[in-house]
C-alpha positions as CSV (number, residue, x, y, z in Angstrom):
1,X,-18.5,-28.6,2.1
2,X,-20.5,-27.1,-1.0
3,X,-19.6,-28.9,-4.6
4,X,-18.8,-25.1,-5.7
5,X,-18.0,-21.8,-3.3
6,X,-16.1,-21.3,0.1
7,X,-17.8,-23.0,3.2
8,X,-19.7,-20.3,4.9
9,X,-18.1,-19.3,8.3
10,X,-19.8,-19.2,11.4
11,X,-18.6,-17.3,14.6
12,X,-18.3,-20.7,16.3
13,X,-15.4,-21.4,13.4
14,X,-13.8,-17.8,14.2
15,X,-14.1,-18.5,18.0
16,X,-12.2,-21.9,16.7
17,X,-9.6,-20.1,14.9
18,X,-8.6,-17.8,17.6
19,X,-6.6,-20.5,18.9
20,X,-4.1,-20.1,16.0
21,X,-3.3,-16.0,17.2
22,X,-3.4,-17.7,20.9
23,X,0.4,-19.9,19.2
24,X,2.2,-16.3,18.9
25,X,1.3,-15.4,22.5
26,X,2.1,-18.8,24.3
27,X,5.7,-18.4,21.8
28,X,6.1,-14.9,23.2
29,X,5.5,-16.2,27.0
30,X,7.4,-19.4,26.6
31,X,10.8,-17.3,25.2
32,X,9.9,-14.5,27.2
33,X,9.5,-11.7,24.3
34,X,7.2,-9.3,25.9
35,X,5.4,-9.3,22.9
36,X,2.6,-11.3,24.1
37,X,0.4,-7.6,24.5
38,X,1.2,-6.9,21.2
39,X,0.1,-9.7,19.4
40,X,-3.9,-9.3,21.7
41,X,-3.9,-5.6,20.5
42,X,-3.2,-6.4,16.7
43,X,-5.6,-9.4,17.1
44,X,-8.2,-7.6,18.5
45,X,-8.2,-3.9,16.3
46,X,-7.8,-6.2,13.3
47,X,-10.8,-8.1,14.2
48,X,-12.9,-4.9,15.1
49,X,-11.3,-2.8,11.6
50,X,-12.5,-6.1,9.6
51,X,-15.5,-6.5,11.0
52,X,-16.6,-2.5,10.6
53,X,-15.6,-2.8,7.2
54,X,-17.6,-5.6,6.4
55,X,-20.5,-4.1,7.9
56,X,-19.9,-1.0,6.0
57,X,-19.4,-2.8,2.7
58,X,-22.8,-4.7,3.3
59,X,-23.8,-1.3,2.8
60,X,-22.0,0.4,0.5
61,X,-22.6,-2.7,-1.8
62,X,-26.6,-2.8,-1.0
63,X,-27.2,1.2,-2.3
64,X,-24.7,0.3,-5.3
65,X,-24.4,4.5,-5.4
66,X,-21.7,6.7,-7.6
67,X,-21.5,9.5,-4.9
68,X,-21.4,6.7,-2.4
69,X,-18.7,5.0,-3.7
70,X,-16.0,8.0,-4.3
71,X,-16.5,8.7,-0.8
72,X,-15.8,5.7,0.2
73,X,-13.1,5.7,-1.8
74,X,-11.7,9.2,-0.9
75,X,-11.9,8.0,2.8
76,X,-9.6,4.7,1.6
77,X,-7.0,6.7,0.0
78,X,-7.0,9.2,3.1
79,X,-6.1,6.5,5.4
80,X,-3.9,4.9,3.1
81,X,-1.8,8.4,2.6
82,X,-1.9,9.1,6.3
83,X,-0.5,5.8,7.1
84,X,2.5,5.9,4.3
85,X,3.7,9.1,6.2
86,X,3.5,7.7,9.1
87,X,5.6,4.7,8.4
88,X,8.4,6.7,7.6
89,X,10.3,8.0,10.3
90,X,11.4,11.0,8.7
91,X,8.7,13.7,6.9
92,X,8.7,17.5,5.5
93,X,5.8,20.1,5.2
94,X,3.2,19.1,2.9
95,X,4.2,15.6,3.1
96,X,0.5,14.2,3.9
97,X,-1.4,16.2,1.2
98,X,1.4,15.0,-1.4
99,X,0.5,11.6,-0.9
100,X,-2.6,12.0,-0.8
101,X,-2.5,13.3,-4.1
102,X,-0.1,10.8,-5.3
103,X,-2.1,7.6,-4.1
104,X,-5.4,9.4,-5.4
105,X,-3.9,9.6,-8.9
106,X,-2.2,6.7,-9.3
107,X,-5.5,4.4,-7.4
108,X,-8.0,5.4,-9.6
109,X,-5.6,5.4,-12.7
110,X,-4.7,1.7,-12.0
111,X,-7.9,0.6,-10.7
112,X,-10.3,2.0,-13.7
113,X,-8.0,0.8,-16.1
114,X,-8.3,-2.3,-15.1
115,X,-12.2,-2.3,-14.0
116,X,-13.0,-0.3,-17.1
117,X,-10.6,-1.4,-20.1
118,X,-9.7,-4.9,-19.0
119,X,-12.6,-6.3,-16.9
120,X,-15.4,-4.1,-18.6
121,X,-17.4,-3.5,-15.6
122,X,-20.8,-2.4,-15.9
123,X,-21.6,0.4,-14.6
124,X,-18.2,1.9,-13.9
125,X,-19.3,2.5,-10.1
126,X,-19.7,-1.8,-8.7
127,X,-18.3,-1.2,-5.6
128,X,-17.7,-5.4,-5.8
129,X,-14.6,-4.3,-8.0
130,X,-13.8,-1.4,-7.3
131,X,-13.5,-1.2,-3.4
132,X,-11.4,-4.5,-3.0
133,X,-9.6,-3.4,-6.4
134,X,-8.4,-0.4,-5.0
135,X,-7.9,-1.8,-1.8
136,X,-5.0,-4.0,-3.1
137,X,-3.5,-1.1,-4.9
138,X,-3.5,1.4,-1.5
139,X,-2.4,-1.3,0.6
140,X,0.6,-2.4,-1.9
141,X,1.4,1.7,-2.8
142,X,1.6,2.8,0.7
143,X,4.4,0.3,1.3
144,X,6.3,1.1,-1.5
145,X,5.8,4.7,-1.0
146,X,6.4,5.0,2.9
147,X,10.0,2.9,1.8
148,X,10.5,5.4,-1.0
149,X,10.1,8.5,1.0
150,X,12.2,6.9,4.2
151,X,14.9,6.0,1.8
152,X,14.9,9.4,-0.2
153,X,14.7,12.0,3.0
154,X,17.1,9.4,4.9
155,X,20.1,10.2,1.9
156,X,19.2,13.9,1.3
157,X,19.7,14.0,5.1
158,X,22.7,11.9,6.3
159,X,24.2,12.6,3.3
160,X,23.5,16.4,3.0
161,X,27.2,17.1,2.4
162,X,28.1,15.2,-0.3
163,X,24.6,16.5,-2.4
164,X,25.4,20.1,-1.2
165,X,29.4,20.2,-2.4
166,X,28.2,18.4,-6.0
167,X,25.7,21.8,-5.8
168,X,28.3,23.7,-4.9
169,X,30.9,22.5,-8.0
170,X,28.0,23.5,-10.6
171,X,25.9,20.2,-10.8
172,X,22.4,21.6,-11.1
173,X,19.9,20.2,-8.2
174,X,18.7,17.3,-10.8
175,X,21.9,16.4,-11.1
176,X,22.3,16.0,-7.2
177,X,19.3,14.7,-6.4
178,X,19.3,11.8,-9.2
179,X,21.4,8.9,-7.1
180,X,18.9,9.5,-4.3
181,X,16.0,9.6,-6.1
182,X,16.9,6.7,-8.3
183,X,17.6,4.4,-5.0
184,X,14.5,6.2,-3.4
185,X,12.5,4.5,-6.1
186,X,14.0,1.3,-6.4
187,X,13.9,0.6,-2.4
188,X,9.5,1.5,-2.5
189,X,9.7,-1.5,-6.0
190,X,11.2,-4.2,-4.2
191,X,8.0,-5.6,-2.2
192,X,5.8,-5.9,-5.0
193,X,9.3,-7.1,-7.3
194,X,9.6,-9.8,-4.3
195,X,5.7,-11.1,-4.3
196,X,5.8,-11.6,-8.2
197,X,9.4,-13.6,-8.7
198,X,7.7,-15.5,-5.7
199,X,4.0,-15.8,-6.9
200,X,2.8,-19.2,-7.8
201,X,6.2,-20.9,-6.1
202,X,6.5,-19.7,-2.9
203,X,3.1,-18.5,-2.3
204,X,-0.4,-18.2,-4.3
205,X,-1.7,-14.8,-4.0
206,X,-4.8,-13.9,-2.1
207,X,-6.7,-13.0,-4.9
208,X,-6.3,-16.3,-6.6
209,X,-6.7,-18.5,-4.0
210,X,-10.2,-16.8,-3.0
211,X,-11.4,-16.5,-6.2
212,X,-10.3,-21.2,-6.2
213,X,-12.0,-21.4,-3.1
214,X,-15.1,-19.8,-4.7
215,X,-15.3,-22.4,-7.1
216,X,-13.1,-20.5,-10.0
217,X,-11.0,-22.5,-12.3
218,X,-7.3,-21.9,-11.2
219,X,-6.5,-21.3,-14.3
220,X,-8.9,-18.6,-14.5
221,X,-8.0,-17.8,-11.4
222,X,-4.5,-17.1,-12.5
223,X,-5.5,-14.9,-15.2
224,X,-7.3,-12.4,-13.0
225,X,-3.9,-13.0,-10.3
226,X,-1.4,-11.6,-13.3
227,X,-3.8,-8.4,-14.0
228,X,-3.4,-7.5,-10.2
229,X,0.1,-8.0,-10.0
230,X,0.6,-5.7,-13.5
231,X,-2.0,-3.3,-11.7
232,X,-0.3,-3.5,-8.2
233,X,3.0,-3.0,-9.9
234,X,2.0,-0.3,-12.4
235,X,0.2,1.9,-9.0
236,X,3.3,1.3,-7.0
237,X,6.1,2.1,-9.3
238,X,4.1,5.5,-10.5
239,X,3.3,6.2,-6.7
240,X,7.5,5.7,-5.8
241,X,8.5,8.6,-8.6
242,X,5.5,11.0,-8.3
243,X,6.6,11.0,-4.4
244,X,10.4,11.3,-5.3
245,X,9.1,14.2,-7.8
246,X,7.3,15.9,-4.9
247,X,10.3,15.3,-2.4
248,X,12.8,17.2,-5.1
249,X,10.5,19.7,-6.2
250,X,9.9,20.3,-2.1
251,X,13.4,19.9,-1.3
252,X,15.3,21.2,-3.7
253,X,14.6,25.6,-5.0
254,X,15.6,27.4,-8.6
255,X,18.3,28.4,-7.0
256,X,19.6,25.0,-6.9
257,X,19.7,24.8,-3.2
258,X,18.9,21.4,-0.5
259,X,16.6,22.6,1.8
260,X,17.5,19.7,4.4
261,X,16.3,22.0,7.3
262,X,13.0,21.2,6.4
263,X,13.1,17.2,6.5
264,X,11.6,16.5,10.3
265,X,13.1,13.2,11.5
266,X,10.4,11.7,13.8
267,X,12.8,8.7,14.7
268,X,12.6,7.7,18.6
């Protein structure tokens, strides 16, 4: 192994480390969890996605292009806002755009700040920060936004009485709305809440230990680690309110009326 950088991989060393994803499908034969088909269909469309990408970023990174990179960039958020929505199993009419806008606002918000006013990346546009950069925050937002809008549209559903009869005794629809909105947003904070009490005792991040393996100090390491989880936290608590302020602006008219009839519930 090299004095400095991460042993390069061969496919004879993937082919070797298939055998590890092989463990969950003898467990899943052995106790009989059916989930055996599962775990070759995640293997496999992860090891295909990855792969595509990687190819793509060989590319991306090779043309080192402005134009280039936002679409790349628009096509990550477009995924990432069509998969929040989808992980919740309840939605409303304009659901997809609104995070869409909401993860395009609050990626390249976190993500410049940090590639611009921390890092000081020259030019603005190296996709070898920005792409993997905003790649952490889409794939941490999503999850905090798809639990945000679950929780939110769950309460203003199942509990559609109680918010209608505070309406109905002259709270005004903030007024209403505030308990659900407030537990909306602190339902989508607590994965990123969890991986920081955690980080560096449980677990070291992926950024950090990547950046050891390339032959980074850790303590250097661990510098650049805090950043992202400051950026990943900053991207995900914005992304949980602008969504709750979509849902309630959505939801909720001048008249001070819920318009639960509109929530869709997609469960089953």
């Amino acid at each position: 192994m090299p004095e400095h950088g991460a042993h390069p991989l061969g496919w004879l060393e993937l082919a070797v480390a298939t055998s590890l994803i092989l463990v969950a499908g003898l467990v899943s034969l052995l106790l009989r969890l059916n989930m055996e088909r599962k775990v070759a269909i995640a293997a496999v469309r992860m090891v295909v996605q990855l792969l595509l990408v990687g190819y793509v970023l060989e590319w991306v990174f090779a043309i080192d292009s402005a134009p280039v990179l936002l679409g790349v960039l628009v096509v990550m958020i477009a995924a990432a806002a069509r998969a929040a929505v989808r992980r919740s199993t309840r939605s409303y009419p304009g659901a997809g755009a609104q995070a869409m806008l909401t993860l395009l606002l609050t990626g390249f918000a976190t993500t410049f700040t940090v590639t611009d006013v921390i890092i000081g990346v020259e030019p603005w546009y190296r996709p070898q920060y920005v792409v993997p950069l905003l790649g952490m925050v889409l794939g941490n937002s999503l999850t905090g936004i798809s639990l945000c809008l679950d929780t939110l549209l769950e309460s203003l559903s199942e509990d559609r009485e109680h918010v209608e009869l505070e309406l109905s005794l002259g709270a005004t629809r903030w007024e209403a709305a505030h308990g659900p909105l407030a537990a909306a947003v602190r339902r989508g904070m607590i994965p990123i809440l969890n991986a920081m009490l955690v980080a560096g005792v449980v677990s070291l991040p992926g950024m950090m230990t990547g950046q050891i393996l390339e032959g980074a100090s850790p303590l250097s390491a661990v510098k650049y680690q805090i950043v992202v989880f400051f950026m990943l936290a900053a991207a995900t608590s914005l992304g949980c309110i602008l969504t709750s302020l979509f849902v309630y602006r959505r939801l909720f008219n001048e008249r001070h009326q819920l318009l639960a009839d509109l929530i869709e519930n997609r469960r089953g």
